[in-house]
BATOR-73586 format. One record per residue (C-alpha): x, y, z; residue in three letters; residue number from 0. Coordinates in steps of 0.25 Angstrom, whole numbers, plus 2048, in hexadecimal, padded with zeros to 3 digits. Layout:
N
SITE  px  py  pz  r  k
SITE  X  Y  Z  ALA  NUM $
...
END
This chain:
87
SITE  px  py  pz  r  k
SITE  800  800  800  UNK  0 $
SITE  805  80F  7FD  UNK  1 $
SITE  80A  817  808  UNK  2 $
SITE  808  825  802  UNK  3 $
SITE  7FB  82A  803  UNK  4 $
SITE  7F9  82F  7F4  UNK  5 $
SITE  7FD  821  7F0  UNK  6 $
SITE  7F1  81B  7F8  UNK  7 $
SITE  7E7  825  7F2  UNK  8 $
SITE  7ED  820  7E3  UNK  9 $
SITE  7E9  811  7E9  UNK  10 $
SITE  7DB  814  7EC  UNK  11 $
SITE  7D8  81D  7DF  UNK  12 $
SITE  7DF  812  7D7  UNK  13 $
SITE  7D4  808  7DE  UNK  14 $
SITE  7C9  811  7DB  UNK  15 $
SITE  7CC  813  7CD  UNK  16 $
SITE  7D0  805  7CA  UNK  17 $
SITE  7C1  801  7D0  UNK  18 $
SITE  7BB  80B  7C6  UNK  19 $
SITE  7C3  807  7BA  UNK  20 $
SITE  7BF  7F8  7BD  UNK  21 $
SITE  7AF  7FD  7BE  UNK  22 $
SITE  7B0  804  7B2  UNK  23 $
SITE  7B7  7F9  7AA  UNK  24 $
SITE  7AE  7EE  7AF  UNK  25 $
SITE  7A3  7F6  7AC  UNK  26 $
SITE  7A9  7F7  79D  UNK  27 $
SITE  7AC  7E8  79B  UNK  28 $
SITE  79E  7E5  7A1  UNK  29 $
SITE  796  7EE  795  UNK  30 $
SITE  7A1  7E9  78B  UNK  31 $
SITE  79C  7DA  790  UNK  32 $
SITE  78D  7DF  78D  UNK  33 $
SITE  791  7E3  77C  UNK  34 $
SITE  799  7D7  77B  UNK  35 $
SITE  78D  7CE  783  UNK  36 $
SITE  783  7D4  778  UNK  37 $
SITE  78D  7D2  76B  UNK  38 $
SITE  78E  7C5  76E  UNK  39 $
SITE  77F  7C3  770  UNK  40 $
SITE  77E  7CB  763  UNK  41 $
SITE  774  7D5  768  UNK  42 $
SITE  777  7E0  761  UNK  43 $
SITE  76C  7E9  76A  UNK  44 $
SITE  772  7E5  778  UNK  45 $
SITE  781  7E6  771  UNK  46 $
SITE  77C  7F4  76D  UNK  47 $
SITE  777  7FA  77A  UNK  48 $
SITE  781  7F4  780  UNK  49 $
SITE  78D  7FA  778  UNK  50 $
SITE  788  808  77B  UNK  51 $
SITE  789  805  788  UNK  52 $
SITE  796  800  789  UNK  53 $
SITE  79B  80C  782  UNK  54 $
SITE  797  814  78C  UNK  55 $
SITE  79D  80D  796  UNK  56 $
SITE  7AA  80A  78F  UNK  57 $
SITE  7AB  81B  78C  UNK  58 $
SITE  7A9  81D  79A  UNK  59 $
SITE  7B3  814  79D  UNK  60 $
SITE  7BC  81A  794  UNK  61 $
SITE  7BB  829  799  UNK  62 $
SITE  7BC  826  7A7  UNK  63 $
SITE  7CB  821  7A2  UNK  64 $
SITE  7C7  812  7A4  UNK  65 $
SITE  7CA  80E  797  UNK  66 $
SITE  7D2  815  78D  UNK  67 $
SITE  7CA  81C  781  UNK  68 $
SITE  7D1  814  778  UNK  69 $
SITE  7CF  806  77F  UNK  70 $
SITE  7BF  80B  781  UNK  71 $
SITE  7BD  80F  771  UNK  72 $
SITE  7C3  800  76F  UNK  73 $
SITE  7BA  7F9  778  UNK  74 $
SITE  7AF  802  774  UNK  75 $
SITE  7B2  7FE  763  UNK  76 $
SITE  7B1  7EF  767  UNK  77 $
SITE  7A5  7F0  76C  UNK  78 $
SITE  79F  7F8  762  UNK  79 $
SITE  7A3  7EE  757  UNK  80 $
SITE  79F  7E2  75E  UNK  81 $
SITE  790  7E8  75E  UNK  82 $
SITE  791  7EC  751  UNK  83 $
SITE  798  7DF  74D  UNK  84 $
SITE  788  7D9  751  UNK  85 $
SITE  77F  7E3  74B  UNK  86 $
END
């Protein structure tokens, strides 16, 4: 454990954002799970509502420095053309 007191405070605000990162991912791969669910059902309605929504969610994630912007528009274009790749 640190001795100095600025290094203990780094500790603790490492914790709390590792916590959130991990939310925020988790959150990700789970709406990813539903678009790649409904591709493989091919339903192209469910794939559909849920791409949008995993955008959202994948954006978000982006902009609170989760994920790089680069990393997001790659996840993002995958999606996208597995929904299409059904239509």
């Amino acid at each position: 454990m640190a001795n100095i007191k600025s290094a203990k405070k780094r500790i603790l605000v490492t914790e709390t954002k590792t916590a959130r990162n991990k939310a925020i991912k988790s959150k990700v791969k789970t709406y990813v799970k539903k678009v790649e669910t409904a591709v493989a059902k091919k339903d192209a309605e469910a794939a559909k509502a849920a791409l949008t929504e995993a955008i959202s969610v994948i954006n978000k994630a982006g902009s609170k420095g989760v994920y790089h912007k680069n990393t997001c528009a790659r996840k993002i274009s995958r999606l996208t053309k597995a929904v299409n790749g059904i239509a």
